[in-house]
N, C-alpha and C positions, 0 to 999 in steps of 0.2 A: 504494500500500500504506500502510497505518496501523496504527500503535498502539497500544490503551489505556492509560493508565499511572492506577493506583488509589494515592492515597496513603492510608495508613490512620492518620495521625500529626496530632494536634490541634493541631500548630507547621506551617506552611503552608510555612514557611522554615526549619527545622529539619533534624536529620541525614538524616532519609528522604529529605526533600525535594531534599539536598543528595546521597545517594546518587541520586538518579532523574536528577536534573540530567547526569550524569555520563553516562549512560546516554540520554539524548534527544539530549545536542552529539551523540553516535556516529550513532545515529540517523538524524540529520535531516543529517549529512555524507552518508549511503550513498542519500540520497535518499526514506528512511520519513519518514513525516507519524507527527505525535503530538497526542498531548492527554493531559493531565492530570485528574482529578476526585478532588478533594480532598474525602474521605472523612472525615477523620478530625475535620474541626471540624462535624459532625452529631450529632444524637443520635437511633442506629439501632436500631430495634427488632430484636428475636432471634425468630429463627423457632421460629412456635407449634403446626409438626403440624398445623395445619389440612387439609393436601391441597387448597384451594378451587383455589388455581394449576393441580394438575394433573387434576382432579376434572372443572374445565370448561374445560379445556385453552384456558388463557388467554397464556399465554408469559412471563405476568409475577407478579409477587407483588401480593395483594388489599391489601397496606399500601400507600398512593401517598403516606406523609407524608415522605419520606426517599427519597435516589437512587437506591434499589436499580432501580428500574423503568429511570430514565435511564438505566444501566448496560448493562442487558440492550439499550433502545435499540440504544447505541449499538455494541455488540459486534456487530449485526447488520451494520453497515457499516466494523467494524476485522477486521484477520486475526491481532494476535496481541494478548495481555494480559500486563500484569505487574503485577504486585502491591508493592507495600511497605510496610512496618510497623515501627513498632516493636517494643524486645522488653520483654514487659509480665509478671514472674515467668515468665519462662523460656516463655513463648507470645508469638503474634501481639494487638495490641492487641486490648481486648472489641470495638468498634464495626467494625474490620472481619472481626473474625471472626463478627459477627453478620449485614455486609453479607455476606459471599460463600455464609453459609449459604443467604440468602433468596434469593441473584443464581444462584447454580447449582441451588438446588434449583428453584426458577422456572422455570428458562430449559432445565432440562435439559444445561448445561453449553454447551460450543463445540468439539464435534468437531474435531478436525483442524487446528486455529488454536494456533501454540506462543504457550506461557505461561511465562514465569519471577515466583518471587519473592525478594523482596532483602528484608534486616531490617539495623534500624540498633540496634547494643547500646553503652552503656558500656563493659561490661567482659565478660559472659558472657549465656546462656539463649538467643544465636543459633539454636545448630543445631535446638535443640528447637523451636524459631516456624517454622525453616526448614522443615522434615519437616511440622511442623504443616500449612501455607499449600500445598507442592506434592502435599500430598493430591488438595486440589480438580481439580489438572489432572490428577492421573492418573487419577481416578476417571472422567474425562469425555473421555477418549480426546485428550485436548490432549497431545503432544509439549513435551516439558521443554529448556528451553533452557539448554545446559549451559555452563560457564563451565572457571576455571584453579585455582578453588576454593571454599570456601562462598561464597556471596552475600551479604559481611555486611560493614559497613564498623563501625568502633568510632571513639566520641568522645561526650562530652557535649553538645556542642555543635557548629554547624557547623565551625567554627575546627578546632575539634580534628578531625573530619574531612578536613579537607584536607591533615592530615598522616600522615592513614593511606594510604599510598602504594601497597602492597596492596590493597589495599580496592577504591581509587580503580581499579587496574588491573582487580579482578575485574569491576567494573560497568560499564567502558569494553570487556571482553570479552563481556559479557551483552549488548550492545549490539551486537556485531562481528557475534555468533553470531546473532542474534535477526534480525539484518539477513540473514544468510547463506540460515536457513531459509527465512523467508520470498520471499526471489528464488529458493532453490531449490523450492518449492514453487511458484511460479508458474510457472517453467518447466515442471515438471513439467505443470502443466494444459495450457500451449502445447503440450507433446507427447504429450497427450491420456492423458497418467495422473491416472487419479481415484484417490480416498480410497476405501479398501475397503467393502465393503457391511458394515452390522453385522447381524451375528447375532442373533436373537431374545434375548433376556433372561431368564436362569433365576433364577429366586430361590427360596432354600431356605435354611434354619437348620439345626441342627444337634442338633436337640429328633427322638427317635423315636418314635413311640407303642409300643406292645406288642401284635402282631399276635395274637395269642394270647389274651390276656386284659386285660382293662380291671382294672388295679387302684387306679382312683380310682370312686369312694370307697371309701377299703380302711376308713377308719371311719366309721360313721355318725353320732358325737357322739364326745365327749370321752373319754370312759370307755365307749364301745360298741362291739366291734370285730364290724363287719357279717361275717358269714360267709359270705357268697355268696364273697368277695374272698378267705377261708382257702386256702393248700395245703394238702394233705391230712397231709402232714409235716409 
């Protein structure tokens, strides 16, 4: 078993760095393999709406100058991901929230493979990057790896990191749990439980047209109110 750890933090040894650390000793005690891909000293395009990814159902994003493609790689041979970030005005850094737009929108996400993400703050805008980042996994039927409280360690720097004792506890718990799911879900396949079938995908908004009568164009110019589109009141 494996897996991914994305740092999204342009300090390679910095507090992210230092929360994930925390989180791979556990890891790699319960016998998961890891690897890191350091995210955050790239400079990451943002997804442009194009569709070509899903258009000519490619599996990956048509930008190849930047990891995003690696990623998806390698997600194909890890069973769980985790994220971490800094917290950059109360959000997850720009460059990775630019990689996981292009990495899930791409790939269609990772059904059934748990995902946690962890943010490293000063002093506040945690929770708001936190909420921000575990979108991704919920939207993509990924299982949230749940921890003893937010996923967030505080410090300026490493140092001070290593004195948030809390912290340190929650992400050696992300680790515990993360380690947990994933032996219980392999069991689970030894005893011949799969992942549920998904459902067909509906998509709809929330825009109705008027079955009755079309009232665009109700004017025909500026000053010209077409009267085909009048009530009669």
């Amino acid at each position: 078993m494996k897996v991914l750890l994305l740092n999204g933090s342009p300090h390679p040894e910095g507090c992210t760095a230092r929360a994930l650390k925390e989180i791979i000793t556990v890891l790699e005690a319960e016998g998961i393999e890891t690897e890191v891909l350091q995210v955050g000293i790239h400079t990451v395009r943002g997804c442009k709406g194009c569709g070509m990814c899903r258009k000519n159902k490619l599996g990956k994003c048509i930008f190849g100058d930047d990891p995003v493609n690696v990623a998806i790689a390698k997600m194909a041979e890890c069973d769980g991901l985790i994220v971490g970030s800094p917290v950059h005005f109360a959000s997850a850094a720009g460059d990775i929230t630019s990689f996981l737009d292009r990495m899930f929108y791409a790939s269609g996400g990772f059904a059934h493979k748990p995902g946690a993400a962890i943010v490293s703050c000063r002093r506040a805008g945690s929770t708001a990057a936190l909420e921000q980042l575990n979108k991704y996994f919920m939207i993509s039927n990924m299982p949230l790896v749940p921890s003893a409280y937010w996923n967030m360690v505080h410090g300026n720097t490493p140092e001070e990191v290593e004195h948030d004792e809390e912290g340190l506890m929650v992400m050696r718990t992300v680790g515990r749990n993360m380690a947990w799911m994933l032996k219980s879900i392999e069991a689970g396949k030894a005893a011949g439980l799969t992942p549920p079938a998904p459902e067909k995908k509906v998509r709809t908004n929330f825009i109705r047209l008027p079955k009755e009568k079309n009232f665009a164009p109700y004017f025909t110019s500026y000053n010209k109110v077409n009267k085909e589109y009048q009530d009669e009141d």
